[in-house]
C-alpha positions as CSV (number, residue, x, y, z in Angstrom):
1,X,0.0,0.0,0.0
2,X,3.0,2.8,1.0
3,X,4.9,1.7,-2.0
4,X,1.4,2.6,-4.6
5,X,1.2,5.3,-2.7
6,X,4.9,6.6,-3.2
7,X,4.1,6.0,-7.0
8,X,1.1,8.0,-7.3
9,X,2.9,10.5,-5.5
10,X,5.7,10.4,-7.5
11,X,3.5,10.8,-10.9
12,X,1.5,13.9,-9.3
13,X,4.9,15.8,-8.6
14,X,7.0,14.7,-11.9
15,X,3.4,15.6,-13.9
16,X,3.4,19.4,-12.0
17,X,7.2,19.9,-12.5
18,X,6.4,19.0,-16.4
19,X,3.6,21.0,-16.4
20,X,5.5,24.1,-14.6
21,X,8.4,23.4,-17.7
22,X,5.5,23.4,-20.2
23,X,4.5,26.8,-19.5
24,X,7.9,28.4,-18.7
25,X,8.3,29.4,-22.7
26,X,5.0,30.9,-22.5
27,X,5.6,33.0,-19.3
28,X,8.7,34.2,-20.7
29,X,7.2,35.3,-23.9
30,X,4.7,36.8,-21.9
31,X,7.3,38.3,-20.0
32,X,9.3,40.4,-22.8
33,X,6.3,41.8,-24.4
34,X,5.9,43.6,-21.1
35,X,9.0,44.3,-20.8
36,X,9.0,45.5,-24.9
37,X,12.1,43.3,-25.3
38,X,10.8,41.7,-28.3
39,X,13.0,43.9,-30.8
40,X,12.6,45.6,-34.5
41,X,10.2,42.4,-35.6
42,X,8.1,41.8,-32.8
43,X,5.5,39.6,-34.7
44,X,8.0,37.2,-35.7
45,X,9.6,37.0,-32.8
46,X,6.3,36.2,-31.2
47,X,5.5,33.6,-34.2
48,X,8.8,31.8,-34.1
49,X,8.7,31.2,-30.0
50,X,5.4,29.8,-30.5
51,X,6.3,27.4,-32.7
52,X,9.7,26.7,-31.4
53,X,8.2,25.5,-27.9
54,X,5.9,23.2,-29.7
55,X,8.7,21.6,-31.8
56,X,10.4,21.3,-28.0
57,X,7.6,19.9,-26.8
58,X,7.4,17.5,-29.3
59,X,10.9,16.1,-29.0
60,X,10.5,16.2,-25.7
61,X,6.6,13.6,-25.9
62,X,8.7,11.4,-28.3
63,X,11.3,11.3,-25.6
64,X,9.4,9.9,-23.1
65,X,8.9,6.3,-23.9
66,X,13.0,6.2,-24.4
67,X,13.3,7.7,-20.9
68,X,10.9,5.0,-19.5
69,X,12.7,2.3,-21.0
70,X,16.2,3.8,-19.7
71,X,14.7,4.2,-16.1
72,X,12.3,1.6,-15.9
73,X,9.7,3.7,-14.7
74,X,6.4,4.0,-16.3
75,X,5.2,7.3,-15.0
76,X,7.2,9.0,-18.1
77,X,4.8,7.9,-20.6
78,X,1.9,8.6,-18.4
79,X,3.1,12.4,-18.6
80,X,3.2,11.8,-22.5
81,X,-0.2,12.7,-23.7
82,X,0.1,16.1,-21.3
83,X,3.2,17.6,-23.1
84,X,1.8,16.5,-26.4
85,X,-0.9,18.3,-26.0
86,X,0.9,21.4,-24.6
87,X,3.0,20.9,-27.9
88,X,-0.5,20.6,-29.5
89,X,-1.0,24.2,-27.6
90,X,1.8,26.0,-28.7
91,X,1.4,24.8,-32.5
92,X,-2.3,26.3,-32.1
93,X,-0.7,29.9,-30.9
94,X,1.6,29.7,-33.4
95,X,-0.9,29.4,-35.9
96,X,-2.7,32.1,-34.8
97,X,-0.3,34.5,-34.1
98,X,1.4,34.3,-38.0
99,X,-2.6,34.4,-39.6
100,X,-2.5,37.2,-36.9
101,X,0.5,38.9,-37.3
102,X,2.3,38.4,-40.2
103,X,0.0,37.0,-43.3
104,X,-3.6,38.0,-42.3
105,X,-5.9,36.4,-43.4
106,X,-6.6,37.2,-46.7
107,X,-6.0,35.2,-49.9
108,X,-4.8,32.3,-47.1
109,X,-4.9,29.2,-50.1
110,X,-2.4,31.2,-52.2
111,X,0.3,31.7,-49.6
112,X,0.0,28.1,-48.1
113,X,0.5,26.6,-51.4
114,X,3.5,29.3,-52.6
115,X,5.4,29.0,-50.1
116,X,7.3,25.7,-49.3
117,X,8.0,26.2,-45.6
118,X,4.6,27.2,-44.9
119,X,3.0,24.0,-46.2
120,X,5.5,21.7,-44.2
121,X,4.6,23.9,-40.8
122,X,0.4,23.5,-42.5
123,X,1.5,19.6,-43.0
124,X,3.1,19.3,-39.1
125,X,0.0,20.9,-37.6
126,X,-2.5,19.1,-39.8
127,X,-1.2,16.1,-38.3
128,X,-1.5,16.7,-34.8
129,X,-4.8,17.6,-34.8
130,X,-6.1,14.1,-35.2
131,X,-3.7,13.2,-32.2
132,X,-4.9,16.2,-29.8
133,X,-8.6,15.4,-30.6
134,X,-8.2,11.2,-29.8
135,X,-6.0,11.8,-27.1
136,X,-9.0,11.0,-24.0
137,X,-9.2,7.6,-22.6
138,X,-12.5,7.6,-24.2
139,X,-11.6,8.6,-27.8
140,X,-8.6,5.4,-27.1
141,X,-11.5,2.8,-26.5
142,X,-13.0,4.1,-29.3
143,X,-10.3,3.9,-31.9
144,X,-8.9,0.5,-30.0
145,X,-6.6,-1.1,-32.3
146,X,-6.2,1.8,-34.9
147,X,-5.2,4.7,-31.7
148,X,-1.5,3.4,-31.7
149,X,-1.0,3.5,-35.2
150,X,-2.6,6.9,-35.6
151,X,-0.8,8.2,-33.1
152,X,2.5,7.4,-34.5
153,X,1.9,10.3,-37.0
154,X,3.8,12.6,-34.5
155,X,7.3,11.4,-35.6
156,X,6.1,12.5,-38.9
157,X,4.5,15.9,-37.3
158,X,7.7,16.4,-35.6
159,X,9.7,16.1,-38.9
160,X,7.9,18.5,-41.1
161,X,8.0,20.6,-38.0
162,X,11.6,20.5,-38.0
163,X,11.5,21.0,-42.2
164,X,9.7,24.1,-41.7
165,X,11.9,26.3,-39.4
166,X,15.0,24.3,-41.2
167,X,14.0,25.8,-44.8
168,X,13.2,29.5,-43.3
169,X,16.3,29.3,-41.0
170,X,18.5,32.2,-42.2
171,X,22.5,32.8,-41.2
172,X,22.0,30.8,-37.9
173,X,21.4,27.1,-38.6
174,X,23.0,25.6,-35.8
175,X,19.7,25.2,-33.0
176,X,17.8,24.0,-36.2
177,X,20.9,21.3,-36.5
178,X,20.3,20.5,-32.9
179,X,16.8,19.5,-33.3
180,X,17.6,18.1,-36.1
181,X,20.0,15.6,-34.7
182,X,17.7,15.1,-31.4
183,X,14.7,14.3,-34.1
184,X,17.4,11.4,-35.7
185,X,18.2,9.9,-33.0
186,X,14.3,9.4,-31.7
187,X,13.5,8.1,-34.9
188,X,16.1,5.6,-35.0
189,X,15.5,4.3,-31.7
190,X,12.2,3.9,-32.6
191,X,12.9,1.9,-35.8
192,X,15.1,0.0,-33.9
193,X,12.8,-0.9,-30.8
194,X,10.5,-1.9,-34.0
195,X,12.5,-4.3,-35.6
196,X,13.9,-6.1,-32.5
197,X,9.8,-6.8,-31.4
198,X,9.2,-7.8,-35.5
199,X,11.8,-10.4,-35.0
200,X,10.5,-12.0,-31.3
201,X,8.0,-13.9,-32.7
202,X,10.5,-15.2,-35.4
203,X,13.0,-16.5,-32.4
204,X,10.2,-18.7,-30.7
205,X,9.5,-20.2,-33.8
């Protein structure tokens, strides 16, 4: 009984500490505006931190099931549906804030289709909308079988993610490489843990 109760109280504090990290990008956005520290291009600025935290956020969901398997601990991918959805959060402010801010929302069609970096970021978000809206325990009974499989679309939301500030990345390319390399490595654990479990069932036979 003490040692359940020394789990759930580890999950409740490890899930506020996340949730505290989640919103620290936020705070400090919300932090230089008030401060007017944003600089000459204030809009982007905005629009790129946005969308920055949810590609961090992202990395950081596909992270979790790695960490669980390094530790042990199961907890970690019991915190991964609340920083997907926070990374869900910030892709929806981002959004907004370049219709907003930078393009308007005019002739919204044209642009998305004339400008490549644009319809990788459209591509990344598109994806994780089906993820955010079957992410309940209810919406998982309902999808049963399917609800892993469509939820593996967030390596591929992560990746156009990463396409889309790698193609409008100017002199400074190196954070972009960062991710970039982060992103790899996920995605090769991944495939990895997926061929070693394809080939069990060939071992016992």
């Amino acid at each position: 009984m003490l040692a359940k109760w020394n789990k759930v109280t580890t999950l409740r504090v490890v899930k506020v500490a996340l949730f505290i990290v989640a919103l620290i990008p936020l705070y400090m956005l919300v932090q230089r505006i008030a401060l007017g520290g944003l600089g000459p291009d204030p809009a982007q600025v905005i629009t790129e931190s946005l969308g920055k935290a949810a590609l961090q956020l992202l990395l950081a969901t596909l992270f979790m099931t790695p960490l669980r398997k390094l530790t042990g601990w199961t907890g970690w991918v019991r915190c991964r549906r609340m920083l997907g959805l926070f990374a869900f959060f910030y892709a929806v402010l981002h959004v907004l804030a370049f219709l907003q801010l930078i393009l308007g929302w005019g002739d919204l069609w044209a642009t998305f289709t004339r400008r490549p970096y644009i319809i990788m970021g459209a591509v990344a978000f598109l994806l994780l909308v089906p993820l955010a809206l079957t992410s309940t325990q209810k919406m998982m009974k309902r999808t049963g079988r399917m609800w892993k499989p469509l939820h593996r679309l967030i390596y591929l939301s992560a990746f156009f993610a990463w396409l889309h500030f790698l193609w409008q990345a100017r002199s400074d390319v190196l954070e972009m490489v960062v991710y970039g390399v982060v992103l790899i490595a996920l995605l090769a654990i991944r495939a990895y843990w997926f061929g070693v479990s394809s080939l069990v069932p060939l071992k016992k036979v």
